[in-house]
C-alpha positions as CSV (number, residue, x, y, z in Angstrom):
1,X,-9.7,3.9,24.7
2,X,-8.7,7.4,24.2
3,X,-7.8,7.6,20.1
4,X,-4.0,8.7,19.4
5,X,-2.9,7.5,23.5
6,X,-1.2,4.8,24.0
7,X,-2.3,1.1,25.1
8,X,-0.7,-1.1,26.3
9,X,3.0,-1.6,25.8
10,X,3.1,1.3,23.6
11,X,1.1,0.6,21.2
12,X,-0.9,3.5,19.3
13,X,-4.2,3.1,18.4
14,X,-6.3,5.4,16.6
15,X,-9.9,4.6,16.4
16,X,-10.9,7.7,13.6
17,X,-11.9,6.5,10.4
18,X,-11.2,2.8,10.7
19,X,-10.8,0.4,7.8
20,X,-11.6,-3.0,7.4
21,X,-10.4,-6.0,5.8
22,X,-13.5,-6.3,3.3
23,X,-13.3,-2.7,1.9
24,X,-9.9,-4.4,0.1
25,X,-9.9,-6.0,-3.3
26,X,-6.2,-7.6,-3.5
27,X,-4.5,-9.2,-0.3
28,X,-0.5,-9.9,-0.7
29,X,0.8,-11.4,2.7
30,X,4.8,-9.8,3.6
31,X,6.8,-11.4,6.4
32,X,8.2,-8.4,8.9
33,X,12.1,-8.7,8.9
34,X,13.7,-8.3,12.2
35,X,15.7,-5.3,11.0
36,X,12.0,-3.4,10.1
37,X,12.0,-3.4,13.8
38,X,13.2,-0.2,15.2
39,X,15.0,0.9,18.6
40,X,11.3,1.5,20.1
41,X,10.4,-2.0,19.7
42,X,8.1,-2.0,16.3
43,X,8.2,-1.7,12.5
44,X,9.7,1.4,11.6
45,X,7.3,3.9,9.7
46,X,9.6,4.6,7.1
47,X,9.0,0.7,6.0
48,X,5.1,1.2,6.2
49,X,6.0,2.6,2.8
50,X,7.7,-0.2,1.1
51,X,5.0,-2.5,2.5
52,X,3.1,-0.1,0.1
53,X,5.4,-0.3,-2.7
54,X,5.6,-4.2,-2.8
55,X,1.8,-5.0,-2.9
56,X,1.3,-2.0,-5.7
57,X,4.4,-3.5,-7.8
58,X,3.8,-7.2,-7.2
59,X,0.4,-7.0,-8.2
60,X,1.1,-4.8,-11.3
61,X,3.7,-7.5,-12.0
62,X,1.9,-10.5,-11.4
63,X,-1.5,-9.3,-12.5
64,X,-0.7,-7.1,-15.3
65,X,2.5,-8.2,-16.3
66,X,4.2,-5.3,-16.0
67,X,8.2,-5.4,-16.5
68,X,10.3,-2.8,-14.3
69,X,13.1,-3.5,-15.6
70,X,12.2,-2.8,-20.1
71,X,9.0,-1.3,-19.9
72,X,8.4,1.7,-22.0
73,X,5.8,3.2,-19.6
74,X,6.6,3.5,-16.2
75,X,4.8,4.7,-12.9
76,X,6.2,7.3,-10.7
77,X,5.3,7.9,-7.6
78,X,3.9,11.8,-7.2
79,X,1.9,11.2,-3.9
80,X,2.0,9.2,-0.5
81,X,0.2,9.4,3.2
82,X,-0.2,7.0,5.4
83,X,-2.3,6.9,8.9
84,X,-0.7,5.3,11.8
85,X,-3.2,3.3,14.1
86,X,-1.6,-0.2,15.6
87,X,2.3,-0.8,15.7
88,X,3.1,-4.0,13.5
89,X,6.3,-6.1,14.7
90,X,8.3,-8.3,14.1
91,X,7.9,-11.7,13.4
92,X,4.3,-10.9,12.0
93,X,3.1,-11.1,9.0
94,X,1.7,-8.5,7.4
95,X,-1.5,-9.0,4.9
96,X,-1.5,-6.2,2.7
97,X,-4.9,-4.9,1.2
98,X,-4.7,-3.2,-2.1
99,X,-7.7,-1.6,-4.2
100,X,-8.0,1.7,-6.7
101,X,-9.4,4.5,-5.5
102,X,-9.4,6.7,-8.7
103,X,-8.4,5.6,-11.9
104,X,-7.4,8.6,-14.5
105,X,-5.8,8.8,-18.1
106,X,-2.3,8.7,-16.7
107,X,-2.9,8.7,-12.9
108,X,-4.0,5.8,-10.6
109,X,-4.9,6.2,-6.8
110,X,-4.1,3.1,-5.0
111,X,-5.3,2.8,-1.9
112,X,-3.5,0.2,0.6
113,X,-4.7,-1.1,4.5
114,X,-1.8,-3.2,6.0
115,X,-3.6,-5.7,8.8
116,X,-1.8,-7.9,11.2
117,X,-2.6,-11.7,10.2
118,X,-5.9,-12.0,11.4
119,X,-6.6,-8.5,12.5
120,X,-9.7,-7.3,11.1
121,X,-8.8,-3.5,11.5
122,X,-5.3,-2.5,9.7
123,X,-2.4,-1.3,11.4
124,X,-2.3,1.4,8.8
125,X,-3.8,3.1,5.8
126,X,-3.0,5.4,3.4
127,X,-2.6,6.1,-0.8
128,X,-0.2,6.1,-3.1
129,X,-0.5,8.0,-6.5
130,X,1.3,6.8,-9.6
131,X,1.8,9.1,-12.5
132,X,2.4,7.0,-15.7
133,X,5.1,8.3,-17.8
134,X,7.6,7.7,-20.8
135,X,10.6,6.6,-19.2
136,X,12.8,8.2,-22.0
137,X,11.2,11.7,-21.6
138,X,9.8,11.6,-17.9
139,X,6.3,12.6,-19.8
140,X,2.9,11.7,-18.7
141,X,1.5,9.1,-21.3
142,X,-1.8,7.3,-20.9
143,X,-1.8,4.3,-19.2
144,X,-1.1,1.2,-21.0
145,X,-3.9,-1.0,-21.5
146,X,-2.9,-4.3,-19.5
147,X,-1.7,-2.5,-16.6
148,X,-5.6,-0.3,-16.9
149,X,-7.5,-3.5,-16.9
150,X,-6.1,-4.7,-13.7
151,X,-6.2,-1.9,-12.3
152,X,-9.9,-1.7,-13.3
153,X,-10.5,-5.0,-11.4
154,X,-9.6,-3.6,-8.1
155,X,-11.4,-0.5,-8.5
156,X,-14.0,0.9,-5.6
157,X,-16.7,3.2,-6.1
């Protein structure tokens, strides 16, 4: 297998720098929708990102009980990549992996591996970098202590 040709039907696979399952703290599972699927047959890369945004925010919700919608502190997002290796499609699920990569004063790194059910190597990978700020002023604040502490849980070395 050559890495960046295709294989198959048209399926991309990269082979640099592959990820696995285990190096992932946090696993949310998301159902593809049919209308993720694009006009070449597979999840559109544009929602590779809002894969991202649901296992960052659901976890901040559930495990830190964060509230979007009257919190004083929010995050914004100043920073996102994402690798391309496997094309994800609909009806699968999608088990997103979720751990921190750096954790500063006002900034978080997440880092996020989305994995075909079962698949041991993710489809993608890539970061996400939340600034923490005052949502009257848009000013970076320190991060608040409940959201801190689970984001310390999922913290990697």
């Amino acid at each position: 297998m050559t890495p960046g040709k295709p294989q198959g039907k048209g399926v991309l696979h990269v082979t640099a720098d592959i990820e696995s399952r285990e190096n992932y703290r946090h696993f949310l599972a998301i159902p593809t929708r049919w209308m993720d699927n694009d006009i070449y047959g597979h999840v559109n890369n544009v929602i590779y990102y809002s894969y991202f945004d649901t296992v960052i925010n659901g976890y901040l919700i559930s495990d830190g009980g964060f509230d979007i919608h009257g919190a004083d502190v929010i995050g914004v997002a100043v920073e996102t990549m994402c690798k391309f290796r496997k094309s994800l499609v609909f009806p699968q699920i999608v088990d997103a992996g979720l751990r921190v990569g750096k954790l500063g004063n006002s900034s978080v790194r997440y880092e996020v591996g989305l994995f075909a059910a079962g698949d041991p190597e993710p489809a993608a990978a890539g970061h996400f970098v939340h600034v923490f700020v005052e949502r009257a002023t848009m000013r970076p604040v320190p991060i608040p202590d409940p959201l801190r502490a689970c984001m310390q849980r999922l913290l990697v070395s």
